[in-house]
N, CA, C and O atoms as CSV, one atom per row, in Angstrom:
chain,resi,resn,atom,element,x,y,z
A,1,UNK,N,N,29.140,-79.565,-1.547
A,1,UNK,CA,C,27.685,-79.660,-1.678
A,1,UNK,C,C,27.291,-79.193,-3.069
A,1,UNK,O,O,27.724,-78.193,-3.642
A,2,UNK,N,N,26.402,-80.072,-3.524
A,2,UNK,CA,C,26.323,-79.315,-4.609
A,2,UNK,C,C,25.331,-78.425,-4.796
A,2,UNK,O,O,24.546,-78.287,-3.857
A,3,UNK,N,N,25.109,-77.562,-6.111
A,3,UNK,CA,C,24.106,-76.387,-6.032
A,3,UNK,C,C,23.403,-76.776,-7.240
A,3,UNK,O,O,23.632,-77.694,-8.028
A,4,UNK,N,N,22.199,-75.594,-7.215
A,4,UNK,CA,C,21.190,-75.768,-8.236
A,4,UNK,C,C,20.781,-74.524,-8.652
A,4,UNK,O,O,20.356,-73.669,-7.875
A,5,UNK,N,N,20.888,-74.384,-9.823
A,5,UNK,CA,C,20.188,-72.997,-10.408
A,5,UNK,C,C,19.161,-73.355,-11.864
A,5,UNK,O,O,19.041,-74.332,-12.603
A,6,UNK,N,N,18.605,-72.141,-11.795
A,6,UNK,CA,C,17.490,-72.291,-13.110
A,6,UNK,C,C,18.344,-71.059,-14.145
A,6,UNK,O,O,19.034,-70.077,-13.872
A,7,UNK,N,N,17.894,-71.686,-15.412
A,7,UNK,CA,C,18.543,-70.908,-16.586
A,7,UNK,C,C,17.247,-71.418,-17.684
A,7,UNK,O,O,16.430,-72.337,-17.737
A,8,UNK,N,N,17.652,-70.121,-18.557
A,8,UNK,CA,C,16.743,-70.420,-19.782
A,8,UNK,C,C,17.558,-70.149,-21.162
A,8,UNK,O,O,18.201,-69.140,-21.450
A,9,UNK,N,N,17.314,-71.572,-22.101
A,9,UNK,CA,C,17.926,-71.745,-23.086
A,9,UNK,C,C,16.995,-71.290,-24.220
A,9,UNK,O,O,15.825,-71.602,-24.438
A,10,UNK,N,N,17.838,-70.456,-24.894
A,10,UNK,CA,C,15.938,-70.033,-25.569
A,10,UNK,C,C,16.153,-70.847,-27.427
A,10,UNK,O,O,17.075,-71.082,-28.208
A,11,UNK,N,N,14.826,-70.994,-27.374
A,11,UNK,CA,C,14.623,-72.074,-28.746
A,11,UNK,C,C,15.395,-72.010,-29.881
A,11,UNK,O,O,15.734,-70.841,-30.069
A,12,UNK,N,N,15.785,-72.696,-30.650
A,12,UNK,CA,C,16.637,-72.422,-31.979
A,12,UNK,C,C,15.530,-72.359,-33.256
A,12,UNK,O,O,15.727,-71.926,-34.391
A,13,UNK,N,N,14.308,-72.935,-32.687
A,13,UNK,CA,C,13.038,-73.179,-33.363
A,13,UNK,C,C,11.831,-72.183,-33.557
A,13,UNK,O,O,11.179,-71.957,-34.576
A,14,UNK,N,N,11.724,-71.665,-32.329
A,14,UNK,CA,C,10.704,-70.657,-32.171
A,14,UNK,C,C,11.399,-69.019,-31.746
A,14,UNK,O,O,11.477,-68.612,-30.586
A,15,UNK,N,N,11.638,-68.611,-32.388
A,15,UNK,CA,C,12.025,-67.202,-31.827
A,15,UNK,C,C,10.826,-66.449,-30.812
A,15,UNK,O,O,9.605,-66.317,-30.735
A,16,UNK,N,N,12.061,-66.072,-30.119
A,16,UNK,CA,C,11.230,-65.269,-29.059
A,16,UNK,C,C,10.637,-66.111,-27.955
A,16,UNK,O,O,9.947,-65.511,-27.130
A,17,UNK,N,N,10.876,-67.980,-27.756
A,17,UNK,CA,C,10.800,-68.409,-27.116
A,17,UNK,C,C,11.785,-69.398,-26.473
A,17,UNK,O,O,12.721,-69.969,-27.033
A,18,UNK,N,N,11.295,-69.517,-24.854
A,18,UNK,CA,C,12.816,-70.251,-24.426
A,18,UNK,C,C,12.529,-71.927,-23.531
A,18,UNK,O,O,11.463,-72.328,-23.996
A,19,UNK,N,N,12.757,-72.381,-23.081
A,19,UNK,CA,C,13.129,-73.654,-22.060
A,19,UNK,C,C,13.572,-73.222,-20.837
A,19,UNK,O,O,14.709,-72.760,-20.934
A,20,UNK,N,N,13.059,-73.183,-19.549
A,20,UNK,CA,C,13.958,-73.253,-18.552
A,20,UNK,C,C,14.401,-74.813,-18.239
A,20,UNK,O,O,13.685,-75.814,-18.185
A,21,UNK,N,N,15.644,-74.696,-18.075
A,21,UNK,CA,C,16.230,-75.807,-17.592
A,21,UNK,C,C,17.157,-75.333,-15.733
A,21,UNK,O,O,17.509,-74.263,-15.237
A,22,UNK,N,N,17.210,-76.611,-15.317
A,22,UNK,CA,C,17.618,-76.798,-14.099
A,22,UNK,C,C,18.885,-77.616,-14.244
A,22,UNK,O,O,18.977,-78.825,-14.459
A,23,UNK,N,N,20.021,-76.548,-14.053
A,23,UNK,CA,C,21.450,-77.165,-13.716
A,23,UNK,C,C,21.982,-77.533,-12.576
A,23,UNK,O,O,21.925,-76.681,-11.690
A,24,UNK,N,N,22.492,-78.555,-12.309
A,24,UNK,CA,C,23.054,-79.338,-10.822
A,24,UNK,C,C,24.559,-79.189,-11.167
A,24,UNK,O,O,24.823,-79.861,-12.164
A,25,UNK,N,N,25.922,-78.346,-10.531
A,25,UNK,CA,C,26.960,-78.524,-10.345
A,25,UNK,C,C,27.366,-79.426,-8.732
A,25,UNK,O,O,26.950,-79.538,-7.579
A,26,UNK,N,N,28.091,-79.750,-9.335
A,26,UNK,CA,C,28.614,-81.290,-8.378
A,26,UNK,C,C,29.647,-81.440,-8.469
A,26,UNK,O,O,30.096,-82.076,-9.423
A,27,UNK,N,N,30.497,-80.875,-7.443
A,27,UNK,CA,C,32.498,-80.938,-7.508
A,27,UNK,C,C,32.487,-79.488,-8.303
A,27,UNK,O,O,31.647,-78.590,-8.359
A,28,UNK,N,N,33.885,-79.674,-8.934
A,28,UNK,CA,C,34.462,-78.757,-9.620
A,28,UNK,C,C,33.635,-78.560,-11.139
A,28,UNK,O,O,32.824,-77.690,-11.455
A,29,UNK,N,N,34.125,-79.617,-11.870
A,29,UNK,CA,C,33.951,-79.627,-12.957
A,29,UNK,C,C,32.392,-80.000,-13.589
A,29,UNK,O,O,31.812,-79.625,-14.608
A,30,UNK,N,N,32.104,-80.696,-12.750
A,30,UNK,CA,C,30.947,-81.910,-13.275
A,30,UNK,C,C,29.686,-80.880,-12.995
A,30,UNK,O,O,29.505,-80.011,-12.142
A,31,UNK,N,N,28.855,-81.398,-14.158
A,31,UNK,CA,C,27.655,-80.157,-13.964
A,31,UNK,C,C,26.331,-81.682,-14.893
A,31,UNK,O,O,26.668,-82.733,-15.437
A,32,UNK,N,N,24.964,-81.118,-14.691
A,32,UNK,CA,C,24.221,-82.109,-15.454
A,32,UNK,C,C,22.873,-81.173,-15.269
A,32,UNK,O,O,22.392,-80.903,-14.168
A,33,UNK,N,N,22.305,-80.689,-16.638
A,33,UNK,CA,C,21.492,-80.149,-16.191
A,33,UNK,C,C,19.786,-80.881,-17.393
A,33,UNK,O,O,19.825,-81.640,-18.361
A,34,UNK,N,N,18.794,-80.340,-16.850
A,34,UNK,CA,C,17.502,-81.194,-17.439
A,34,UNK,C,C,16.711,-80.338,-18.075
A,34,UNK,O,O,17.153,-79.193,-17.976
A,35,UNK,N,N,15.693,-80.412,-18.709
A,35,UNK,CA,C,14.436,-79.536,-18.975
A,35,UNK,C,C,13.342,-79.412,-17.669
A,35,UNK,O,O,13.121,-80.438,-17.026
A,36,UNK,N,N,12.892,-78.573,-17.418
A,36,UNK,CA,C,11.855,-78.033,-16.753
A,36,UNK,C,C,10.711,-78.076,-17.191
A,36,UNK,O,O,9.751,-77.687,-16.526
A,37,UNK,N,N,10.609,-78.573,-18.425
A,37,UNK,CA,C,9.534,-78.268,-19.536
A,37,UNK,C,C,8.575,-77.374,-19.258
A,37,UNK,O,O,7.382,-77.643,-19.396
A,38,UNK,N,N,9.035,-76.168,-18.819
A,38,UNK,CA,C,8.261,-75.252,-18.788
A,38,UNK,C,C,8.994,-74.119,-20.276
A,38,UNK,O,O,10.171,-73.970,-20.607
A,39,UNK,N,N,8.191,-73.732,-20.652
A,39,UNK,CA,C,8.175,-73.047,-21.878
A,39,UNK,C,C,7.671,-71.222,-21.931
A,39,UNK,O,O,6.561,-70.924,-21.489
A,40,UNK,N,N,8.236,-70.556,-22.279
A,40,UNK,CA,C,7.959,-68.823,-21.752
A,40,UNK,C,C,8.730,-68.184,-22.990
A,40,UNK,O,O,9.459,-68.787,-23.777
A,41,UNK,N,N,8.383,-66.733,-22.988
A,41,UNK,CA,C,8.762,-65.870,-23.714
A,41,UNK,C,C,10.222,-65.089,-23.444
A,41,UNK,O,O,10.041,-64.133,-22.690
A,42,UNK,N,N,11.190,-65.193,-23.729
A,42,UNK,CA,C,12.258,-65.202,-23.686
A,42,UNK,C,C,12.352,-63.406,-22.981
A,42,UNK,O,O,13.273,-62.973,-22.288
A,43,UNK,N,N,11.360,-62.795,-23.338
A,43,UNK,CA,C,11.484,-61.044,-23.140
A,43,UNK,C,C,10.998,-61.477,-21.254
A,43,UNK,O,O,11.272,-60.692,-20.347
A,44,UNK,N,N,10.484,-62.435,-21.078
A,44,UNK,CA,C,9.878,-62.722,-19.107
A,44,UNK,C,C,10.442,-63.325,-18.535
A,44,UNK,O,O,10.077,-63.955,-17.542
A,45,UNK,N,N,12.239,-63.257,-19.371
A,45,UNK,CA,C,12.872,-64.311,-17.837
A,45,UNK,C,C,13.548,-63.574,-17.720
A,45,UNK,O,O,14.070,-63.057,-18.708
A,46,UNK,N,N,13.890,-63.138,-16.284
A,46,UNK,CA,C,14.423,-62.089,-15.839
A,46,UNK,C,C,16.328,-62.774,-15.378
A,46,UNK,O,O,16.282,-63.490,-14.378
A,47,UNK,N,N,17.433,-62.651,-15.828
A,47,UNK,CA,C,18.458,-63.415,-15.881
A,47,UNK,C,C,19.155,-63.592,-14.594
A,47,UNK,O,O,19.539,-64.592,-13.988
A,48,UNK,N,N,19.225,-61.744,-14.247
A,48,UNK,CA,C,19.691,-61.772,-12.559
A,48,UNK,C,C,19.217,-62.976,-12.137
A,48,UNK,O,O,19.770,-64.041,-12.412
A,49,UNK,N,N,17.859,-62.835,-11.245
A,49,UNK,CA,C,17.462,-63.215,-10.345
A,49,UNK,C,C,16.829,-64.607,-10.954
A,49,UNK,O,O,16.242,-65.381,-10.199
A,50,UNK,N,N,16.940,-64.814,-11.999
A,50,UNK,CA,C,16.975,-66.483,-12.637
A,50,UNK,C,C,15.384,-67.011,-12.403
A,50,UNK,O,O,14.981,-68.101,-11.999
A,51,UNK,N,N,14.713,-65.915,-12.779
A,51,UNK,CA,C,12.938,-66.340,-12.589
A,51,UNK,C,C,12.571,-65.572,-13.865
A,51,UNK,O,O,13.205,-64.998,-14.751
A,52,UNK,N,N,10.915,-65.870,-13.505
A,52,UNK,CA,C,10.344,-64.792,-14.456
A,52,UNK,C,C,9.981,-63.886,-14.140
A,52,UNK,O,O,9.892,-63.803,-12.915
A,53,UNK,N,N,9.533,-62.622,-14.955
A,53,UNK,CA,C,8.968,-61.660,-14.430
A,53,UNK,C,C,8.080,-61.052,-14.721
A,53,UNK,O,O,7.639,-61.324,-15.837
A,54,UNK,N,N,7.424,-60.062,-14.019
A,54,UNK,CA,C,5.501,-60.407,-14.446
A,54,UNK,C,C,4.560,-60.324,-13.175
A,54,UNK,O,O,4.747,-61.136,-12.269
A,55,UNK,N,N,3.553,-59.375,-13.071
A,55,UNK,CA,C,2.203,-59.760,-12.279
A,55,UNK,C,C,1.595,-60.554,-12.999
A,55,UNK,O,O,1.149,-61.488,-12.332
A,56,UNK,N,N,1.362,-60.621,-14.086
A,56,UNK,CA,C,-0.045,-61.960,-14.396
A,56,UNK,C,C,0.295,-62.812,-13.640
A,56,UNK,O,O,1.258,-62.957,-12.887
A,57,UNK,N,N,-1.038,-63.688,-14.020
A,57,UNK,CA,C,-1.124,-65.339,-13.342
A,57,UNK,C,C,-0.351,-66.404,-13.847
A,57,UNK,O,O,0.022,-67.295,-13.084
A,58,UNK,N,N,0.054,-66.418,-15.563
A,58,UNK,CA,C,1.514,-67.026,-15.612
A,58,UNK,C,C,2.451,-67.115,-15.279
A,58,UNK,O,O,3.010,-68.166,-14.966
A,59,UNK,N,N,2.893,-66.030,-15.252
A,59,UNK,CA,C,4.257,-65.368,-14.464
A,59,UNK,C,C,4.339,-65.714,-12.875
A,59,UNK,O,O,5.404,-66.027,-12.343
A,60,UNK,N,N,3.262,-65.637,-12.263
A,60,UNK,CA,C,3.017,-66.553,-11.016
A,60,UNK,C,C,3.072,-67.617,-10.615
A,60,UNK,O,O,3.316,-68.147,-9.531
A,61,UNK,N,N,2.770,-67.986,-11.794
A,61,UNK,CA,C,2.406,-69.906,-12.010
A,61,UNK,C,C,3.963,-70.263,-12.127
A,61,UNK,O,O,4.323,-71.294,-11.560
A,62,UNK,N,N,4.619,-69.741,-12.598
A,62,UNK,CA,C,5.961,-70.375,-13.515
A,62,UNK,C,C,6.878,-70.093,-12.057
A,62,UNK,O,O,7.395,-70.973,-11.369
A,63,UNK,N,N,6.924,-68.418,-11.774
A,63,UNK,CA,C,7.712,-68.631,-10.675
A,63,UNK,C,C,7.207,-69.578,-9.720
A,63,UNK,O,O,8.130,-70.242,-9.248
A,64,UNK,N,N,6.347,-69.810,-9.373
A,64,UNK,CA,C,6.000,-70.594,-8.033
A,64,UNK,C,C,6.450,-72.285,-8.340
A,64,UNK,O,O,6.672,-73.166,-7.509
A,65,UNK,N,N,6.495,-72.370,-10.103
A,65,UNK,CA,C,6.806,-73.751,-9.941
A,65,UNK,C,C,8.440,-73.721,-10.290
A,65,UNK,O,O,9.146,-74.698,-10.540
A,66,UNK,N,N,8.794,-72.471,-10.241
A,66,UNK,CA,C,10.510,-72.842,-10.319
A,66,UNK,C,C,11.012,-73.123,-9.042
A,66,UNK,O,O,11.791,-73.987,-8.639
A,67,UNK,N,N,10.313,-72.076,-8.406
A,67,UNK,CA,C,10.860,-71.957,-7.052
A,67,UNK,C,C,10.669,-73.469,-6.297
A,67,UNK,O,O,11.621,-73.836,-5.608
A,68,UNK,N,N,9.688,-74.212,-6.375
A,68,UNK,CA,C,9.391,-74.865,-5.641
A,68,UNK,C,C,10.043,-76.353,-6.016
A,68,UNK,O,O,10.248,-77.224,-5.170
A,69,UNK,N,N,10.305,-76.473,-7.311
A,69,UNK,CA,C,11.246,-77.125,-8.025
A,69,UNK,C,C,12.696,-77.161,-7.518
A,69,UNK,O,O,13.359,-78.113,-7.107
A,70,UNK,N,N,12.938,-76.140,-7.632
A,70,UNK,CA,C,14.581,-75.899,-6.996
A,70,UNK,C,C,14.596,-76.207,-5.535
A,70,UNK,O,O,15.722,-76.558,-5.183
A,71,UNK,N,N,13.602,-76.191,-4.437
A,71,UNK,CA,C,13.578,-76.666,-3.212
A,71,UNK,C,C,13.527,-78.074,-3.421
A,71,UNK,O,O,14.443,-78.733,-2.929
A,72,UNK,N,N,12.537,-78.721,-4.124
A,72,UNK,CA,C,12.689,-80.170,-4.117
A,72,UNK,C,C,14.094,-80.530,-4.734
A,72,UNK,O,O,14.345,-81.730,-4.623
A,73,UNK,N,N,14.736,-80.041,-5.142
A,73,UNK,CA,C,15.834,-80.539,-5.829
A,73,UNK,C,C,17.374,-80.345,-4.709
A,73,UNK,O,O,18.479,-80.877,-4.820
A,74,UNK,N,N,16.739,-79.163,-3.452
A,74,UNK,CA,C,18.058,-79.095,-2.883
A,74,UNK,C,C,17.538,-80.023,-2.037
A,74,UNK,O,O,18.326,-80.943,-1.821
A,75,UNK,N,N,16.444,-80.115,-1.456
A,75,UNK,CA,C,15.907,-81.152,-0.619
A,75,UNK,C,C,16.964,-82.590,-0.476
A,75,UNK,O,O,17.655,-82.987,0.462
A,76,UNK,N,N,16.660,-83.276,-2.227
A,76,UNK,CA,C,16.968,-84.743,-2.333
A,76,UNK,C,C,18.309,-84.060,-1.968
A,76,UNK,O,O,18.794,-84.730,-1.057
A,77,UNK,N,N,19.084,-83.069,-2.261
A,77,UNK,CA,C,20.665,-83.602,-2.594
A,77,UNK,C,C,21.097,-82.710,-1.008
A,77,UNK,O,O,22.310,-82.591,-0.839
A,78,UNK,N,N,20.363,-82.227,-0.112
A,78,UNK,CA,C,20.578,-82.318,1.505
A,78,UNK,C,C,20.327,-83.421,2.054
A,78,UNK,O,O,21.072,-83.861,2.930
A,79,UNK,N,N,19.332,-84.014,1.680
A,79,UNK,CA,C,19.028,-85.321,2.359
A,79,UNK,C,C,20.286,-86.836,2.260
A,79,UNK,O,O,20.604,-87.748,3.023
A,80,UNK,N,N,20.654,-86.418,0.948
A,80,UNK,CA,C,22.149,-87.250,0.655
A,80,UNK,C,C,22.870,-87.253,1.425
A,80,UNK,O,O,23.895,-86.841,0.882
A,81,UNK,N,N,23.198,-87.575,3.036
A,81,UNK,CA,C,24.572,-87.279,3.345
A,81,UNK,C,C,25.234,-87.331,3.336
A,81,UNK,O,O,26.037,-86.496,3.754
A,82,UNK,N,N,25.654,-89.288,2.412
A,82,UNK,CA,C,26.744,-89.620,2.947
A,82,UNK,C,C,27.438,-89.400,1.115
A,82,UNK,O,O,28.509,-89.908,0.784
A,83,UNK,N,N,26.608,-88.606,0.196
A,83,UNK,CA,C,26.445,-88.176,-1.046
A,83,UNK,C,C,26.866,-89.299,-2.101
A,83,UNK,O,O,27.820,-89.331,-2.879
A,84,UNK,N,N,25.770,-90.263,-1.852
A,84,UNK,CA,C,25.758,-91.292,-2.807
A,84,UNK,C,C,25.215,-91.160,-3.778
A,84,UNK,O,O,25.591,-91.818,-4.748
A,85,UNK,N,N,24.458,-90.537,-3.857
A,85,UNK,CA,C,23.635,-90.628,-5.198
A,85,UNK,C,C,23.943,-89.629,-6.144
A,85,UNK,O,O,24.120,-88.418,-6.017
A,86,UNK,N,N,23.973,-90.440,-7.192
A,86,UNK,CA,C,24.626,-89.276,-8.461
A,86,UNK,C,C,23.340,-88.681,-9.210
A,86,UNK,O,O,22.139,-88.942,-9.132
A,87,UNK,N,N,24.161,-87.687,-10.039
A,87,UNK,CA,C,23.104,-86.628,-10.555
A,87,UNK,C,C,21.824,-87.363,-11.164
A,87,UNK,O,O,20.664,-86.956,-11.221
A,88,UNK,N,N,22.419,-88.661,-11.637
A,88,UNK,CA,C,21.797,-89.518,-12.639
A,88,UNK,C,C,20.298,-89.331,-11.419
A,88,UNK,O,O,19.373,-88.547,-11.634
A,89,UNK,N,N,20.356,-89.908,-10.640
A,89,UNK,CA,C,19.321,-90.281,-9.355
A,89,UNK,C,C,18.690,-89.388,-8.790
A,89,UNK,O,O,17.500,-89.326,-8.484
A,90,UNK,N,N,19.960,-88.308,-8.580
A,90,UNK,CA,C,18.981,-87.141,-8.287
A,90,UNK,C,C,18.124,-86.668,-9.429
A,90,UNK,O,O,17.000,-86.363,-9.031
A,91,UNK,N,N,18.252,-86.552,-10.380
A,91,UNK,CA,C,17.423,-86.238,-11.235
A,91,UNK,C,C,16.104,-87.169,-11.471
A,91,UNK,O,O,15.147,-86.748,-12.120
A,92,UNK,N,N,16.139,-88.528,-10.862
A,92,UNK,CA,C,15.233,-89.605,-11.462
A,92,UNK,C,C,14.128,-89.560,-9.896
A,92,UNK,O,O,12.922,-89.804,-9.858
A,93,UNK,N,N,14.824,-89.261,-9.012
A,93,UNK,CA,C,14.313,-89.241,-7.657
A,93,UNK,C,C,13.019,-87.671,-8.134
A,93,UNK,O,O,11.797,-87.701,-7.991
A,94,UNK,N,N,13.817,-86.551,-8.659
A,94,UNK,CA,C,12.785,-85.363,-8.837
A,94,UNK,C,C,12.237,-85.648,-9.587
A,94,UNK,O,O,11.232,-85.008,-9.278
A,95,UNK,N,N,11.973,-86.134,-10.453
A,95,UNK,CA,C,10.834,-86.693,-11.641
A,95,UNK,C,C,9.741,-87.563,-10.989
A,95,UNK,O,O,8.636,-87.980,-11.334
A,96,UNK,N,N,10.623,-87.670,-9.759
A,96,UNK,CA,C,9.039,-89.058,-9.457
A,96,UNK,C,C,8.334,-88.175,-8.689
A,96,UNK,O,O,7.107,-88.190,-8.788
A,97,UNK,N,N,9.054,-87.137,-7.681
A,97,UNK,CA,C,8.599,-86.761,-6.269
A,97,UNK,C,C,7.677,-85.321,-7.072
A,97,UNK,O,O,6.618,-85.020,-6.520
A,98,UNK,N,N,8.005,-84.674,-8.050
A,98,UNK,CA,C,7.678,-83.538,-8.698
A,98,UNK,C,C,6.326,-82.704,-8.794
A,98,UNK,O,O,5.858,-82.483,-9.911
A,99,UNK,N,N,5.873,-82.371,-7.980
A,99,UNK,CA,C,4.288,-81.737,-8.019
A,99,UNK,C,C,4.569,-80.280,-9.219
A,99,UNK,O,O,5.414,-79.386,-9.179
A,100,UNK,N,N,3.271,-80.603,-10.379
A,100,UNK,CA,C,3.308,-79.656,-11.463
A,100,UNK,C,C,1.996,-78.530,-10.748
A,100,UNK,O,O,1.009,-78.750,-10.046
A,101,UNK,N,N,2.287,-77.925,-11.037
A,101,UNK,CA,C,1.271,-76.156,-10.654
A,101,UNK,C,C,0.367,-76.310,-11.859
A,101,UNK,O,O,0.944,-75.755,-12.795
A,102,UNK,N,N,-0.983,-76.897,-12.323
A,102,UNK,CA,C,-2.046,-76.285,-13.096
A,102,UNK,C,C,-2.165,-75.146,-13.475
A,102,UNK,O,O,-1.995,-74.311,-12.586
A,103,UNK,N,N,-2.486,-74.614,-14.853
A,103,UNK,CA,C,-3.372,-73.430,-14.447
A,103,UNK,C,C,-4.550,-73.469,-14.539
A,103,UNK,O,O,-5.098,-74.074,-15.461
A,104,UNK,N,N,-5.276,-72.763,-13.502
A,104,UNK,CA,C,-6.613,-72.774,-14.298
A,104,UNK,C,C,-7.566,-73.050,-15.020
A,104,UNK,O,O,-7.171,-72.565,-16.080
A,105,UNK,N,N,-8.510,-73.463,-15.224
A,105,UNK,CA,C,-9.115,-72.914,-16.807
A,105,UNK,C,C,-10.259,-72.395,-16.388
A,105,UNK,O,O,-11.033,-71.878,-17.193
């Protein structure tokens, strides 16, 4: 089965800022991972526990859309049973199905 975790690659451009991206391992070797295009301060991602961290309302916003991200993503690849679809799909399937969290204004 495969798994899914969130990681943050932090900018080569902006110091002090990072990318979370979403990695899919699949088998042994094979891994494929995407942008999240969510964008944060590299000092608020907390590495353990692979979120951010924070009471504000960003920090809310971001976890709630990682979290909920990573469910849609184990979703499609539980729903796979007979595990046809490659990362390529799973990834094209979460881009369509993908609800983004607003903030405010």
């Amino acid at each position: 089965m495969p798994t899914v975790v969130a990681r943050l690659e932090p900018s080569k451009k902006n110091a002090g800022r990072g990318t979370v991206y979403y990695r899919i391992y699949k088998g042994h070797n094979r891994r494929m991972e995407f942008s999240s295009r969510l964008h944060i301060s590299v000092i608020s991602w907390d590495e353990t526990k692979r979120t951010v961290k924070g009471d504000n309302p960003e920090a809310c916003r971001f976890r709630t859309q990682i979290r909920t991200d990573l469910e849609l993503l184990r979703k499609i690849i539980t729903e796979d049973d007979a595990g046809l679809l490659t990362m390529g799909d799973i990834i094209h399937i979460f881009k369509r199905q993908r609800t983004v969290f607003h903030h405010p204004k």
